[in-house]
C-alpha positions as CSV (number, residue, x, y, z in Angstrom):
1,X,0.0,0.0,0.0
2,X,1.2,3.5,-0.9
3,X,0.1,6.9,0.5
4,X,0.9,9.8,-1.6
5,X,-0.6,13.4,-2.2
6,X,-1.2,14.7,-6.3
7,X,-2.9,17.8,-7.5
8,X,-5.7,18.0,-10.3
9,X,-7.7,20.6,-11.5
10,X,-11.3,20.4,-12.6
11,X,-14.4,22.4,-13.5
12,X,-17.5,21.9,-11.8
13,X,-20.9,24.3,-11.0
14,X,-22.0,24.1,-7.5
15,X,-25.2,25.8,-7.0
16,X,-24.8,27.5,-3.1
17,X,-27.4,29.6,-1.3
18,X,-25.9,33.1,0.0
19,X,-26.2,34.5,3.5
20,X,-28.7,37.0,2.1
21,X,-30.9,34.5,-0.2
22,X,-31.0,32.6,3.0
23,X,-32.4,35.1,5.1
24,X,-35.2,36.1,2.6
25,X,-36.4,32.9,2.5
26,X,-36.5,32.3,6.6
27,X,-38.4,35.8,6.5
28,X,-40.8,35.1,3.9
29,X,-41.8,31.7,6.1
30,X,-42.5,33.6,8.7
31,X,-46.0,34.9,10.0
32,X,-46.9,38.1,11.3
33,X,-46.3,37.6,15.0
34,X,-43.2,35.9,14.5
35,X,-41.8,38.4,12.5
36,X,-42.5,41.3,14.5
37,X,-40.5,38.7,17.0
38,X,-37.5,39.1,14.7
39,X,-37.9,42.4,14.4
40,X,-37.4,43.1,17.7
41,X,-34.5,41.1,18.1
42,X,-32.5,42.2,15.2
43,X,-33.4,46.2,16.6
44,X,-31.5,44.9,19.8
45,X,-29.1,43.3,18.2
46,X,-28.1,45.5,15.2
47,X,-26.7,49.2,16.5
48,X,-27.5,51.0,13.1
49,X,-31.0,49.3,12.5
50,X,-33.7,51.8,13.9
51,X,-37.9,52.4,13.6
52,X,-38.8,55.3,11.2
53,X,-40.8,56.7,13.5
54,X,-38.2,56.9,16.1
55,X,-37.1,59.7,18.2
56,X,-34.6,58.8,20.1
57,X,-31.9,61.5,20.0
58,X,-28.2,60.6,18.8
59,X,-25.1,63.1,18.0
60,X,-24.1,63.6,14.3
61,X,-21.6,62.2,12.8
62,X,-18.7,64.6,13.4
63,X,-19.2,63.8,17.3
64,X,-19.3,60.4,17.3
65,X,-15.9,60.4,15.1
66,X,-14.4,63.0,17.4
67,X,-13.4,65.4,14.6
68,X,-14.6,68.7,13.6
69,X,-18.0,69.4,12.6
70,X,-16.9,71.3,9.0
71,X,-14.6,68.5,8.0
72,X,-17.6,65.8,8.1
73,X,-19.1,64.8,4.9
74,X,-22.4,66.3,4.4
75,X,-25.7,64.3,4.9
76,X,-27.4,63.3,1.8
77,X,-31.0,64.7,1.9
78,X,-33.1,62.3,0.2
79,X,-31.3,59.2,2.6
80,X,-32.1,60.7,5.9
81,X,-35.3,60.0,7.6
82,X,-38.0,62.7,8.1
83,X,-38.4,62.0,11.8
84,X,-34.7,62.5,12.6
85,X,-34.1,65.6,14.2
86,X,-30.8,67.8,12.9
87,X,-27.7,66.8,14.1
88,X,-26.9,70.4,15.5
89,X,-30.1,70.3,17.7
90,X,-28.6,66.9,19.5
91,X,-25.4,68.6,20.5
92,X,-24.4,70.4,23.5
93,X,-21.6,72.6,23.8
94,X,-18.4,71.3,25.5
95,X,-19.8,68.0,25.7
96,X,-18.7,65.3,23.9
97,X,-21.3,62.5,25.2
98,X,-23.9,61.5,24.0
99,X,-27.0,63.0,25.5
100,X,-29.5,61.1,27.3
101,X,-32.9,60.1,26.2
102,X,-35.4,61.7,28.1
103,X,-37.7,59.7,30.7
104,X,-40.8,60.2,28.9
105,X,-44.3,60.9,30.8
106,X,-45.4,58.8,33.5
107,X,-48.1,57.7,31.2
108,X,-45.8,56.3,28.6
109,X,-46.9,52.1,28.4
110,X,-43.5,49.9,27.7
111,X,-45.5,47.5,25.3
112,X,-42.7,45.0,26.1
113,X,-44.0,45.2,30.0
114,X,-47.3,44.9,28.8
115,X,-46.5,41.8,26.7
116,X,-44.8,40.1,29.4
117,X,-48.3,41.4,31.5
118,X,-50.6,39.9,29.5
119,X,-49.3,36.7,28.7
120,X,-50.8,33.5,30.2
121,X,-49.1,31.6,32.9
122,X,-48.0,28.2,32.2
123,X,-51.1,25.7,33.1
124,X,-50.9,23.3,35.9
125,X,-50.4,20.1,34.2
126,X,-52.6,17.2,35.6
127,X,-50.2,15.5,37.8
128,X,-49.6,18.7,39.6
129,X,-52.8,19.5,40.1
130,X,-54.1,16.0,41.8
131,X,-51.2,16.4,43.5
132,X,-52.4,19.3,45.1
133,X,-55.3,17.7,46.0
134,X,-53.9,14.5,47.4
135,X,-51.9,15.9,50.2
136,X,-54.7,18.1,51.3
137,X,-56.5,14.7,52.7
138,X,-55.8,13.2,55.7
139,X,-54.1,9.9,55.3
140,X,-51.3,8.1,57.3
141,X,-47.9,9.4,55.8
142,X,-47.7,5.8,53.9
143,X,-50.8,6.2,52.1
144,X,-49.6,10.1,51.4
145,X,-46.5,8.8,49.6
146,X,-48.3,5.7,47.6
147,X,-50.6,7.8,46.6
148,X,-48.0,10.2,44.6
149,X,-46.4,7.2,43.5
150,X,-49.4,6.3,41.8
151,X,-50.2,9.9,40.4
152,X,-47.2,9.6,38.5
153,X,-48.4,6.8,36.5
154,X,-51.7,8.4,35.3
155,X,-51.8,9.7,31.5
156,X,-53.1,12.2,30.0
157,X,-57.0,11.0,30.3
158,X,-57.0,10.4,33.7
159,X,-56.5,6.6,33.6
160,X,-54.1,4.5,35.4
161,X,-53.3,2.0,32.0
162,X,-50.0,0.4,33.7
163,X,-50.9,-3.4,35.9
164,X,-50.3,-3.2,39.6
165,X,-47.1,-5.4,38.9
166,X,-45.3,-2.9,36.4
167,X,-46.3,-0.2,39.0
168,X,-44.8,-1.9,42.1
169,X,-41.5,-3.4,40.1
170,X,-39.6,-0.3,41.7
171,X,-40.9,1.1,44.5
172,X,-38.9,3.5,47.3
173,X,-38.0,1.8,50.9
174,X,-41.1,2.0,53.3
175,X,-43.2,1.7,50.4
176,X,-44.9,-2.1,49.7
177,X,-47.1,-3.5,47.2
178,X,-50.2,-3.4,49.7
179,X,-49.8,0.3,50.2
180,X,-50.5,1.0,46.3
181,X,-53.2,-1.4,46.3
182,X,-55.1,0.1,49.5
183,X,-54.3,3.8,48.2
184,X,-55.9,3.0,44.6
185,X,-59.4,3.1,45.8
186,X,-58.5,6.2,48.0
187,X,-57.6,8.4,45.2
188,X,-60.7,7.0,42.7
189,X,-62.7,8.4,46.0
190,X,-60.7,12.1,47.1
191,X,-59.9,13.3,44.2
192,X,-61.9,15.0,41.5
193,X,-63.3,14.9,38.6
194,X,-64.9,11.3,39.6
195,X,-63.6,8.7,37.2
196,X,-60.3,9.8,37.8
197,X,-57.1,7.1,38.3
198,X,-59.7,4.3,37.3
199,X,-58.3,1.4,35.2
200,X,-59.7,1.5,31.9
201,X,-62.9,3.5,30.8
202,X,-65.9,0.7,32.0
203,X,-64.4,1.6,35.5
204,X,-64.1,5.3,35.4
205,X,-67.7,5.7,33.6
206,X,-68.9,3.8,36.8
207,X,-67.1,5.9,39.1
208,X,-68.6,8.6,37.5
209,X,-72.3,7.3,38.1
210,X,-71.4,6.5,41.3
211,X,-70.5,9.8,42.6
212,X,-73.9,11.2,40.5
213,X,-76.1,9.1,42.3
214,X,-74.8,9.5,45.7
215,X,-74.3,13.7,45.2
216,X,-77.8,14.0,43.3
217,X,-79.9,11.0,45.1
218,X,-80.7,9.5,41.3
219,X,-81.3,6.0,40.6
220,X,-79.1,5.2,38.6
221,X,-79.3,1.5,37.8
222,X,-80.0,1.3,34.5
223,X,-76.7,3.4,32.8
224,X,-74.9,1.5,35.4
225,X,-76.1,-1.9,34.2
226,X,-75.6,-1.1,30.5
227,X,-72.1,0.2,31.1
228,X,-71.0,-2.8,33.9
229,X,-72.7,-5.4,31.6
230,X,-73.2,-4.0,27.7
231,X,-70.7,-1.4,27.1
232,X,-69.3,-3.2,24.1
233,X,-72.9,-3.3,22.6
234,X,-73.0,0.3,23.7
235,X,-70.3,1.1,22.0
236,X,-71.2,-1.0,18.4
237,X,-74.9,0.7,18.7
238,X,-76.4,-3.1,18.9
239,X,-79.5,-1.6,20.8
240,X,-81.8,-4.4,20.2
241,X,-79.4,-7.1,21.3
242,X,-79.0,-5.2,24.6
243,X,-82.7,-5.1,24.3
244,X,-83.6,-8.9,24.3
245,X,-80.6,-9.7,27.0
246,X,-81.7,-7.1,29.9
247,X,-85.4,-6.7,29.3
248,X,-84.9,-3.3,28.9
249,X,-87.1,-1.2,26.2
250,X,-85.4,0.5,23.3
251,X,-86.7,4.1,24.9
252,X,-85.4,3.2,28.5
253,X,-81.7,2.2,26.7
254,X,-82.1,5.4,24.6
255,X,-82.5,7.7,27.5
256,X,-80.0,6.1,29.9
257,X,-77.5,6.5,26.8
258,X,-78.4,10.4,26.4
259,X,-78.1,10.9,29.6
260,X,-74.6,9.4,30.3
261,X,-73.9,11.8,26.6
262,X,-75.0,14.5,28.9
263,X,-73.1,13.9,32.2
264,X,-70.3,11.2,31.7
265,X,-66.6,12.4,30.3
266,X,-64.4,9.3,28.9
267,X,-61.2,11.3,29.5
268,X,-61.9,13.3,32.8
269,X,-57.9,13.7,32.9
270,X,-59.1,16.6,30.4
271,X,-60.8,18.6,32.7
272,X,-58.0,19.5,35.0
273,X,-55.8,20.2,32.5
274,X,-56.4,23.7,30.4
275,X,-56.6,22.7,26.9
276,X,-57.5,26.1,25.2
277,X,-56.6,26.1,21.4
278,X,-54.1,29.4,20.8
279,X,-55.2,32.4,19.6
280,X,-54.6,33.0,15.8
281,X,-54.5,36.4,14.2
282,X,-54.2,36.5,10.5
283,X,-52.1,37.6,8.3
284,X,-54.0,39.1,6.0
285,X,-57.5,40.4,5.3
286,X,-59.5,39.6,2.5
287,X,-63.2,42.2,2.9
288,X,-65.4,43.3,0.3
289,X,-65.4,47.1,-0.9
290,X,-69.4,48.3,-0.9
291,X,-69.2,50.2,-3.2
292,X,-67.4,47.9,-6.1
293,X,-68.1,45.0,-4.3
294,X,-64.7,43.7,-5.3
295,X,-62.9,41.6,-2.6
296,X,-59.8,43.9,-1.0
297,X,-56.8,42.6,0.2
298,X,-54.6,44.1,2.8
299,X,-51.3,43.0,4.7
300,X,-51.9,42.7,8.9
301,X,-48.7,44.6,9.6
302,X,-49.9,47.8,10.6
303,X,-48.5,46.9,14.5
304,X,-45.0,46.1,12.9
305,X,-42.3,48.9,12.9
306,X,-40.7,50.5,9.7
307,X,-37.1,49.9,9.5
308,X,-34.5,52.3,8.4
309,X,-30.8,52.7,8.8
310,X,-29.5,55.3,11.3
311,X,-28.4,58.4,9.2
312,X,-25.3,58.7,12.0
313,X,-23.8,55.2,11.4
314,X,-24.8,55.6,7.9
315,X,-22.5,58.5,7.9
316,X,-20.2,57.9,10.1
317,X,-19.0,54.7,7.4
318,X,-17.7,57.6,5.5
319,X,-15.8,59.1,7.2
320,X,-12.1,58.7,6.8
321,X,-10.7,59.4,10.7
322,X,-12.8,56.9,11.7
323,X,-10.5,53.8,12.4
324,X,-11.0,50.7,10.0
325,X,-12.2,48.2,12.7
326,X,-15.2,50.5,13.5
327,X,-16.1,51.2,9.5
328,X,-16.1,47.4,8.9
329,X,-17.7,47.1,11.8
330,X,-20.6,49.6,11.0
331,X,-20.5,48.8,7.3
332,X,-21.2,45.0,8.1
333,X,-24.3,46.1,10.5
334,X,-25.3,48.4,7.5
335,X,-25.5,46.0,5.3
336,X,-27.1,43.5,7.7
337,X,-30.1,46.0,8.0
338,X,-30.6,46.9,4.8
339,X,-30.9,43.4,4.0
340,X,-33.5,42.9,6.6
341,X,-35.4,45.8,5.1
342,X,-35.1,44.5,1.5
343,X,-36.4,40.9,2.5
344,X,-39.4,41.8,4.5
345,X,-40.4,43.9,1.8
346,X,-39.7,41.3,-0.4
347,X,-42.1,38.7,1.8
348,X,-44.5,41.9,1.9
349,X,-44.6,41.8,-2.0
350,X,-44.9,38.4,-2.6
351,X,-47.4,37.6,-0.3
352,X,-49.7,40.1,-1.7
353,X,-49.3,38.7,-5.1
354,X,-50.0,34.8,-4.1
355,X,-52.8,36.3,-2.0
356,X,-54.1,38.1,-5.4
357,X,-54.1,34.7,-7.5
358,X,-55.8,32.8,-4.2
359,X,-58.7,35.2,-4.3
360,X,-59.3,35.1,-8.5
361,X,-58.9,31.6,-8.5
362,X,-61.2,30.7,-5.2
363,X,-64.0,33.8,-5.2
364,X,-66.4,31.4,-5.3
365,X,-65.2,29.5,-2.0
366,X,-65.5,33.1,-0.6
367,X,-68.9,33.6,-2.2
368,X,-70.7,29.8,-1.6
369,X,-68.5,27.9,0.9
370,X,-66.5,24.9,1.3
371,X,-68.4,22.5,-1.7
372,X,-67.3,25.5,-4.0
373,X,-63.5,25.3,-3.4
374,X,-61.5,24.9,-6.5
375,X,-58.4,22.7,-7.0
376,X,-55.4,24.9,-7.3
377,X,-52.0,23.1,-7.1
378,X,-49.0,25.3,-6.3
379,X,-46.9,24.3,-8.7
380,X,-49.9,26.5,-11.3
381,X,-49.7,29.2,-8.7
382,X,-45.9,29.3,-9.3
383,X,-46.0,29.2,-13.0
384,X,-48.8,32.3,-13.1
385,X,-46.2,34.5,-10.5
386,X,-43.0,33.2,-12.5
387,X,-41.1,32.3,-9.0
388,X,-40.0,28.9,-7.8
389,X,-43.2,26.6,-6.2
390,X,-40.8,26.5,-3.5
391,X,-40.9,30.2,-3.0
392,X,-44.9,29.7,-2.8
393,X,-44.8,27.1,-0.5
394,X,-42.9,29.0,2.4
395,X,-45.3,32.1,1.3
396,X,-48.4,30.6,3.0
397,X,-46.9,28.4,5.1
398,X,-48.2,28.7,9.1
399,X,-49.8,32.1,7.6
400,X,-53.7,32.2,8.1
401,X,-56.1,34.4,5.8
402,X,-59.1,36.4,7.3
403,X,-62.2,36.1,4.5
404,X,-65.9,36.7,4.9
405,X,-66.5,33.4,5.7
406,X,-64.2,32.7,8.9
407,X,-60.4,32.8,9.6
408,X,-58.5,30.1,7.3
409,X,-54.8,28.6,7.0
410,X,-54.0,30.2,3.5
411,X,-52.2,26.5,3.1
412,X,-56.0,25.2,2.8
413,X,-56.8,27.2,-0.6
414,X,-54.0,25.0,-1.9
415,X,-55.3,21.3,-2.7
416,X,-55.6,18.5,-5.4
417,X,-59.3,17.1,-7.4
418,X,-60.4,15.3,-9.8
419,X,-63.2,16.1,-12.8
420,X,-67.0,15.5,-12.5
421,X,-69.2,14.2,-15.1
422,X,-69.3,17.6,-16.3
423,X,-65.9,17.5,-17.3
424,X,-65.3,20.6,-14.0
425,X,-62.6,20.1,-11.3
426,X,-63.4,19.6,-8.3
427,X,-61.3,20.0,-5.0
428,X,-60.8,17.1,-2.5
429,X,-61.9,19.1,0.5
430,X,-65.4,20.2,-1.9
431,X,-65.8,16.6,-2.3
432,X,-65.7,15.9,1.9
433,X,-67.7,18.7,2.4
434,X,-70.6,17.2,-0.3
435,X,-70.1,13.4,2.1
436,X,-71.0,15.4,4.9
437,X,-73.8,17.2,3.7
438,X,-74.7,13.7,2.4
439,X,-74.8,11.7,5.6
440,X,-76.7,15.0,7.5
441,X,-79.2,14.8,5.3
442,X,-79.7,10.5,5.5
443,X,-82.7,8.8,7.3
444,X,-81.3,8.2,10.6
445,X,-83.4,5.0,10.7
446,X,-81.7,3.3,7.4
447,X,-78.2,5.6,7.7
448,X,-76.4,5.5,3.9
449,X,-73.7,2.3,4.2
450,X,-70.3,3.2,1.8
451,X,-71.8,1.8,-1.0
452,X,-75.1,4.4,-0.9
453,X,-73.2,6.7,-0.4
454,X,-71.0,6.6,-3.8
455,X,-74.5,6.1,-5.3
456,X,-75.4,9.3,-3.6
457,X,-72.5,11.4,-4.5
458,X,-73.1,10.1,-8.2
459,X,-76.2,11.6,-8.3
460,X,-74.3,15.1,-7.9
461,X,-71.9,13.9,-10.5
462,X,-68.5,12.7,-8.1
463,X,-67.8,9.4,-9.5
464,X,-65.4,8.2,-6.6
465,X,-64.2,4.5,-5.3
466,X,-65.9,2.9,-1.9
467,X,-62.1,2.7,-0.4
468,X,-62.3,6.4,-1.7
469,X,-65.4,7.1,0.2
470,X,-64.3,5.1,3.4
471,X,-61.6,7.1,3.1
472,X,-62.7,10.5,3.5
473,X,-65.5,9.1,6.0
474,X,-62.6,8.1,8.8
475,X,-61.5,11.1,7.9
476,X,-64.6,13.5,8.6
477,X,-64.5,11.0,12.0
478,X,-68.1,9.9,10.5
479,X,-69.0,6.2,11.9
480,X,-70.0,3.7,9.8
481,X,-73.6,2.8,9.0
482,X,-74.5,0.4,11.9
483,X,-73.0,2.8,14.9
484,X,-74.9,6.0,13.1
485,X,-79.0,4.1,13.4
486,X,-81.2,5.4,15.6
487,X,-83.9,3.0,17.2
């Protein structure tokens, strides 16, 4: 074997993505909030990158470069912001500091401080707060401690899932197997919601009924005999069977169902937890002018600052006493802000223009409703704007659209079809939105199987598979046939 070193020379194209192309792409994915987020941080981070509206006061340029105020360059006019104040107004005679900003009224808001204010604690997840519960009850310290042992092995839903042999394969000294079995039934009892820590859901629904018939003094014996004895038959809607095995008529069955609909919770875990769906604001407006009655479209950024570079620094890159260091030092910030500026004007402008195409080719989603959206592929959208379907993909992506009809994820104008017998497209998420109108519309008492249904939706002229149908059922979370009857 022989090791050696030789050189060669070759020609080859490597396509490489610049620091600025970059950074207008990761702007252009963002969304509003999250780019007012940058925004922030780049105006902390970046000494020469200012709001145009600000008024914070800064020397000229001559000051900050220690040299006399007749040997600086002069400002261009068109380059310096109208809200800057003139440099000679800033300075104070035989001081060479900068002068401080002024405190501002006690009125002033810091809508930082009011952001921090207003924003939502972290929720007390659900071991925490039966936890909090638990050692409020009076219990020998042994029961105390198996007790949390066994809080720590409840999900999500409330439930216990894990055998008592799993649970008691590692347990701390002082701590034995009968302690977590005698502090089971203790917890099902304390703590609230009822059903909670029970084994599986047959359990906690009778926990449940349990704690309804002792607090409301309800006889309760028939929901608790169909869920102790038919739950599966419950759950597979097989009313009549339950019918012939308890004696029971279909009305008393029917009525202990609705009422366990009414007051029963298969996941009480869920209650102690705070599940509330995040806020979303929009991105962008689409409203109709009254008096063209064309559809408007309009950018949510009003909140968001304008950006400009500081005329000082922008200055003070010129000037020739100024040591090197500081120059490339300012000139590289420069540079850094102005391609900030350029790229969210950039995501500005493109966004309005895939917003424009959205609207022309889905006005009548806007107009009708959901049956009435159109396919529109983004690859079509990309061809129409000339850009890359890349470049249209981080466009709407986790960006949501404000229409007459509701708020929307602009991704969801954005799907695939298939033609009708009339030889129209039609989009996939038109086609669910027929299957639903469909099934609301069946006799309850002889509900549509998958096979009726793809007659049904032939009728209306969608020729589609029964997998096809099944498909899109499962996906609507519709049931099939036999668990939608009524009796």
């Amino acid at each position: 074997m022989r090791l050696d070193t030789s050189q060669h020379m070759r020609m080859e194209q490597r396509m490489k993505l610049a620091p600025r192309m970059i950074q207008s792409m990761e702007i252009l994915q963002l969304s509003t909030m999250a780019l007012e987020e940058r925004i922030d941080r780049e105006l902390a981070e970046n000494p020469v990158l200012e709001r145009a509206d600000s008024n914070e006061e800064l020397p000229d340029a001559a000051t900050v470069a220690g040299m006399p105020a007749e040997a600086a360059p002069p400002a261009p006019a068109e380059d310096k912001p109208s809200t800057n104040q003139n440099s000679s107004d800033l300075w104070d005679d035989g001081n060479r500091d900068f002068k401080p900003r002024s405190a501002g009224n006690a009125d002033d808001r810091d809508p930082k401080v009011e952001a921090i204010a207003n924003t939502a604690a972290r929720s007390m997840s659900l071991s925490e707060a039966l936890l909090q519960q638990w050692v409020l009850v009076e219990l020998p310290e042994r029961m105390i401690e198996a007790g949390k042992i066994l809080i720590d092995w409840v999900d999500d839903d409330g439930y216990v899932r894990d055998s008592l042999d799993t649970i008691c394969r590692k347990l701390p000294d002082g701590i034995r197997r009968d302690d977590i079995q005698a502090a089971w039934p203790l917890l099902q009892r304390r703590l609230d919601p009822p059903g909670i820590c029970a084994r599986n859901l047959q359990e906690s629904l009778l926990l449940q009924l349990d704690a309804l018939a002792e607090d409301q003094k309800l006889d309760l014996h028939i929901p608790q005999l169909l869920v102790r004895e038919y739950l599966d038959d419950l759950e597979m809607n097989r009313l009549p069977q339950i019918s012939r095995k308890s004696g029971l008529t279909l009305e008393q069955i029917n009525a202990a169902r609705q009422y366990m609909a009414r007051h029963l919770n298969p996941r009480p875990g869920r209650l102690l937890v705070d599940t509330r769906v995040p806020s979303v604001t929009p991105d962008a407006v689409i409203d109709v002018d009254e008096q063209t009655g064309d559809y408007r479209l309009r950018l949510t950024d009003d909140r968001m600052p304008r950006l400009c570079v500081n005329e000082v620094y922008n200055r003070m890159a010129r000037v020739k006493t100024v040591d090197a260091t500081t120059r490339h030092f300012i000139n590289n910030n420069i540079r850094n802000a102005r391609w900030l500026i350029e790229s969210i004007e950039q995501r500005r402008h493109t966004l309005l223009r895939v917003l424009r195409v959205v609207v022309d080719a889905q006005r009548e989603f806007i107009e009708l409703g959901p049956e009435y959206l159109k396919p529109l592929p983004m690859t079509t959208v990309a061809d129409q704007l000339g850009i890359h379907v890349a470049t249209v993909s981080r466009a709407v992506a986790d960006k949501y659209v404000q229409t007459p009809r509701g708020v929307f994820a602009l991704r969801q104008f954005f799907t695939g079809g298939m033609e009708n017998a009339a030889g129209e497209t039609v989009s996939w998420d038109a086609i669910r939105a027929k299957l639903m109108e469909v099934i609301a519309h069946e006799d309850k008492k002889q509900p549509l199987n998958d096979d009726e249904i793809v007659e049904e939706l032939g009728k209306h002229g969608l020729t589609l598979a029964r997998r096809t149908v099944a498909k899109y059922r499962k996906l609507c979370k519709i049931p099939p046939a036999r668990r939608r009857r009524e009796f």
